[in-house]
N, C-alpha and C positions, 0 to 999 in steps of 0.2 A: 767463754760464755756462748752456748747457742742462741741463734735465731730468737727461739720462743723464749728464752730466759731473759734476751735483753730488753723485751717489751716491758717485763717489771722496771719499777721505780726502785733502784740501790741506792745506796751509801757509801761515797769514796772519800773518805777523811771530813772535812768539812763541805762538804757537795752532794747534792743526787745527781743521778745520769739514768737517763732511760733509751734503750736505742742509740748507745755509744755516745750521746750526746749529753751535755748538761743539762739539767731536768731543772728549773725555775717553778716554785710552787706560786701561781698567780689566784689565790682561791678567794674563795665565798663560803661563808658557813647557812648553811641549810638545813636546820635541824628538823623540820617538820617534814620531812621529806618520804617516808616511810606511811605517814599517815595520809599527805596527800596523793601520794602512788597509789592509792588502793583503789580498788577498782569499783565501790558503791562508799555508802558512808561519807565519810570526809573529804575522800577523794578527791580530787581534781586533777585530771591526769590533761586536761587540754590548757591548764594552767599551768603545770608544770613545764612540759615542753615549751611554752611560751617561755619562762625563765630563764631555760636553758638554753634556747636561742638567743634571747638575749643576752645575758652572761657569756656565749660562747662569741658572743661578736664582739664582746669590748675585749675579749682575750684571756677568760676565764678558764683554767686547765684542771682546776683542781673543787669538789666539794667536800667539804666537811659536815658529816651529817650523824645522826644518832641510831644505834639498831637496839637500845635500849628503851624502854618505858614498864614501871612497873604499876601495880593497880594497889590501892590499900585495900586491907581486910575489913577496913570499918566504914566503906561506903562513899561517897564521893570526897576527895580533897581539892584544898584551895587550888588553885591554875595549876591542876593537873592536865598532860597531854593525853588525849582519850579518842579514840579506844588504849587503849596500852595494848602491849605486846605480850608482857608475860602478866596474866592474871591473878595466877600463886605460883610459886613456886614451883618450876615446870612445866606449870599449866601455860598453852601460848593462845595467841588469837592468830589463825592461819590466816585471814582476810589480814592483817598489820604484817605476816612474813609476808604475802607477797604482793605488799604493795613495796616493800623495801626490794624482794627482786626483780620489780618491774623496772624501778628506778636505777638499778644497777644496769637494767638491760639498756639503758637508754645514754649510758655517761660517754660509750666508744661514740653512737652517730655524732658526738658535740667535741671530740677530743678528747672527753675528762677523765679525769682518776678521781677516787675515792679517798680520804682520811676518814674509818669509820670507827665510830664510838661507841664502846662494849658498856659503858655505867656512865655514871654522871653523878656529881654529890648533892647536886642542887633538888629541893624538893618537884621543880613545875616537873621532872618528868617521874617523880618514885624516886628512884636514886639511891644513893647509900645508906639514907636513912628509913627508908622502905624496907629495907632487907634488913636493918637493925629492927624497926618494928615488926617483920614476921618474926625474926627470931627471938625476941623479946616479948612480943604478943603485950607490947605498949603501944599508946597512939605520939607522934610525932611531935616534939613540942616545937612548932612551927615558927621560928623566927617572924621579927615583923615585915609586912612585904605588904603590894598592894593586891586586895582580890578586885579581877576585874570583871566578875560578874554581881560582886555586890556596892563596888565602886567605893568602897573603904579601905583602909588599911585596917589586916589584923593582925595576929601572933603575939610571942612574945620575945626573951631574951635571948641575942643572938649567940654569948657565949653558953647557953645551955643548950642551944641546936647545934653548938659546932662539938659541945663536948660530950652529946648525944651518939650524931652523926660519925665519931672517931672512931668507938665501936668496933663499927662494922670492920677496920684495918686487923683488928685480933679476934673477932666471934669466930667461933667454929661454925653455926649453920652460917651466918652469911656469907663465908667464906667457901664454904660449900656449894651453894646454891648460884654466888656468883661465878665460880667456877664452871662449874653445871651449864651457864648460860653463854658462857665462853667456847666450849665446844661445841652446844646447840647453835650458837652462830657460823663458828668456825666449820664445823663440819657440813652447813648447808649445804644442800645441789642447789642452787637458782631454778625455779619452774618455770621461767622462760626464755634461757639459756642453758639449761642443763648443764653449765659449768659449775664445780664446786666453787665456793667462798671463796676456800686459801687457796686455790690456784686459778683464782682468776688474777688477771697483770691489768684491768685496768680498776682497781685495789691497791692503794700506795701505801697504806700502812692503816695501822690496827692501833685504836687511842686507847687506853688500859681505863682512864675513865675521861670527863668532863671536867675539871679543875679541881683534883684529889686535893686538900686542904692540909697543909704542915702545921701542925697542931703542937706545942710545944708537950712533952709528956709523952708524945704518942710517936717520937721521930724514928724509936727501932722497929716498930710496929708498922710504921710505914712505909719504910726501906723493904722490909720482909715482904709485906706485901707485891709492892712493884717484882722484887727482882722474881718472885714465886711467880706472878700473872704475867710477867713479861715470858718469863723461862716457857710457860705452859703456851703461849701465844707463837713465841718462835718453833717450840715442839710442831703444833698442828700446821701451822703454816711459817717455813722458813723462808719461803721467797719474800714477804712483805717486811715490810720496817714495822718496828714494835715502837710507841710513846706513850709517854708517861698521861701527858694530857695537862702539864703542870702550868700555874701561871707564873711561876719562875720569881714571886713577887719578893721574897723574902730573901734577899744574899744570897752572896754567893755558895754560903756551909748548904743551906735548903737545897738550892739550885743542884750541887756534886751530887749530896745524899740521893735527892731523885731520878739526876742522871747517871749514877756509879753505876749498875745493873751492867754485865757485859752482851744484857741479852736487849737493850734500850738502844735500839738502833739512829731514832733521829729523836731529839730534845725537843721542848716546846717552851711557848712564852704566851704569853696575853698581857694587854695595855688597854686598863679603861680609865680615864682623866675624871671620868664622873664618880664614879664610884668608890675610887681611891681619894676623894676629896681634894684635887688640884683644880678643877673646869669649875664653876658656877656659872649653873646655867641660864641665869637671870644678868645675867652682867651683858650686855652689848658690846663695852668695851676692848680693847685685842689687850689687855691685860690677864685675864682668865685664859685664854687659848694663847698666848705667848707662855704662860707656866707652863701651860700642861703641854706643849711644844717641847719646850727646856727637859720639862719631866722625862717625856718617852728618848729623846735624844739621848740620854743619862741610861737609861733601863738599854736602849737596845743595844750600844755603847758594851754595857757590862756583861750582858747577853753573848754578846758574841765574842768576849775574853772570852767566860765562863765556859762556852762550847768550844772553842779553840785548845782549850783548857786538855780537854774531855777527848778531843780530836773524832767529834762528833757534826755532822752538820743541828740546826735550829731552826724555826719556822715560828714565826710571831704567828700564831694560829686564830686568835681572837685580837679585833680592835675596835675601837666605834665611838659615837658622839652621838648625844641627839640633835635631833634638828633644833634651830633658834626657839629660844624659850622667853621672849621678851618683847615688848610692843604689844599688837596686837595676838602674840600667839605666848603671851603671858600666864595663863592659867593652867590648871593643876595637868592636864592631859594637851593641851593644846599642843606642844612640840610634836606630840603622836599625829598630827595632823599633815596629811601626806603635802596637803599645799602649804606646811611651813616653809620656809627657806631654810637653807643650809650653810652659810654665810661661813659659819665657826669649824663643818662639821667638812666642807672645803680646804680649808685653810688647814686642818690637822692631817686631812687623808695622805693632802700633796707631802705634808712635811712627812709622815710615816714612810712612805713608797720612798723618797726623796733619801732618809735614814736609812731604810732596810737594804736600799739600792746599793747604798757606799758601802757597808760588807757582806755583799755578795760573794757567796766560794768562801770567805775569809770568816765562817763563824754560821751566817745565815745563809738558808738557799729559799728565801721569798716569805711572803706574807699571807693574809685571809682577811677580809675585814667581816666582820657581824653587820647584819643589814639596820 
């Protein structure tokens, strides 16, 4: 391997190594990152370096960030990210590309590498159900979620958004289109490094989406899909690691099928206690956060059979808690309050890092937590 090759992030059975050394992913996920790089608008580029200084001082190597957002055709939607990036199909917002290559230009001064995310399933950015409604020219039947500009909850039923959202794994234009946007990313020049995308090395790998959903019904259609985006991801750029983006939640049959692709260079996991139903976050008690302790101990456990399995490395890519939801910071939004405490959200991180630590090289090569 030369010089310049071994600046990339590889894959050596269960391990990265970058620079002939062991490559430990210590990350953060940053998904606004592209919007706040721009340089008027949403911008905040003297915000951003702050992060980044900070994050790079407790020992942060890695971001995980999104270069995806799509806009609807039918005018504003709920906690959409905005500006978006692609406005229709094709159409892009050049102030949102180069706030995303500003922020690339800035990862080498801090150490860091990139895990970047070409879709996402979830509506807050467009997602895969955005590209189901262009091509269906339907509007989104919007799961229930909170809007936080109207400070309600709305939508409706979650299995008719997930079997909406499925879709997208077999439509001809959305498959088109997200393809389309796969090259338009991959093939960038950076405009303020003049490096292209797929051969820039501090670029660790390429997320196919945001938490792709195993859907029962839809499991060949999904398969096909990864190994087609993965195939097309390693074509343009073979130096970087290709992932699935998966939360790995369903077994270990889910877990192969998403990792089988020969072209799926590192696996992924996420662990949310709240959303899975283990944490309540009105309990004070260390009963609540002792499950959901037990819980991920068990997940990252099978995890790293499952990639050991696979003779793949893994990366817990997403994790997270809210801050204390009980006392005085008891109310519907109050844990969102920066001066809550994090009593619960302590006690789970250490246990996470403390897990992932113990199969290190043997399944896992490091973690991300969600802020």
């Amino acid at each position: 391997m030369t010089a310049q090759n071994a600046q990339f992030v590889t894959a050596h059975n269960t391990h990265l190594e970058r620079n002939h050394h062991t490559f430990v992913v210590r990350g953060a996920n940053y998904w606004q990152a592209m919007n706040l790089g721009m340089a008027s608008g949403p911008g905040n580029r003297s915000r951003v370096l702050h992060d980044l200084q900070q994050l790079s001082s407790m020992g942060i190597n890695t971001l995980r960030i999104l270069a995806a957002s799509e806009a609807s055709q039918f005018g504003q939607a709920p906690d959409r990210i905005r500006p978006e990036l692609t406005q229709s199909p094709g159409i892009y917002n050049n102030d949102v590309w180069e706030g995303l290559d500003w922020i690339l230009a800035q990862l080498p001064h801090f150490n860091m590498t990139a895990c970047i995310s070409v879709g996402n399933f979830w509506t807050w950015s467009g997602g895969a159900p955005q590209y189901v409604s262009w091509a269906t020219s339907t509007r989104i039947p919007y799961p229930v979620q909170w809007d936080h500009k109207h400070k309600v909850f709305s939508g409706g039923d979650y299995d008719e958004f997930l079997t909406y959202t499925a879709h997208f794994y077999n439509n001809t234009h959305a498959q088109k289109w997200y393809r389309t946007h796969i090259r338009r990313v991959l093939t960038r020049t950076n405009s303020v490094t003049n490096v292209p995308y797929r051969r820039d090395p501090n670029i660790m790998a390429w997320e196919l989406m945001n938490e792709p959903q195993y859907i029962r019904g839809y499991e060949l259609e999904l398969a096909k899909w990864i190994d087609d985006s993965a195939r097309l991801v390693h074509a343009l750029a073979p130096m970087h690691l290709v992932t699935p983006g998966a939360e790995s939640k369903n077994g270990a049959h889910a877990f192969k099928l998403m990792h089988a692709s020969p072209y799926v260079t590192l696996a992924s996991c996420h662990f949310w206690p709240l959303n899975w139903g283990y944490y309540n976050a009105t309990d004070p008690t260390i009963h609540s956060i002792q499950e959901s302790i037990s819980k991920m101990q068990v997940f990252v456990r099978n995890n790293a059979q499952w990639t050991c399995e696979l003779n793949k490395p893994t990366v817990l890519f997403e994790f997270g808690l809210m801050r204390d939801n009980w006392g005085k910071w008891g109310g519907p939004l109050d844990a969102y309050d920066p001066r809550a405490p994090v009593t619960h959200r302590d006690m789970f991180y250490q246990a996470v890092y403390k897990e992932v630590t113990r199969h290190l090289n043997n399944g896992f090569a490091g973690a991300a937590f969600w802020a």
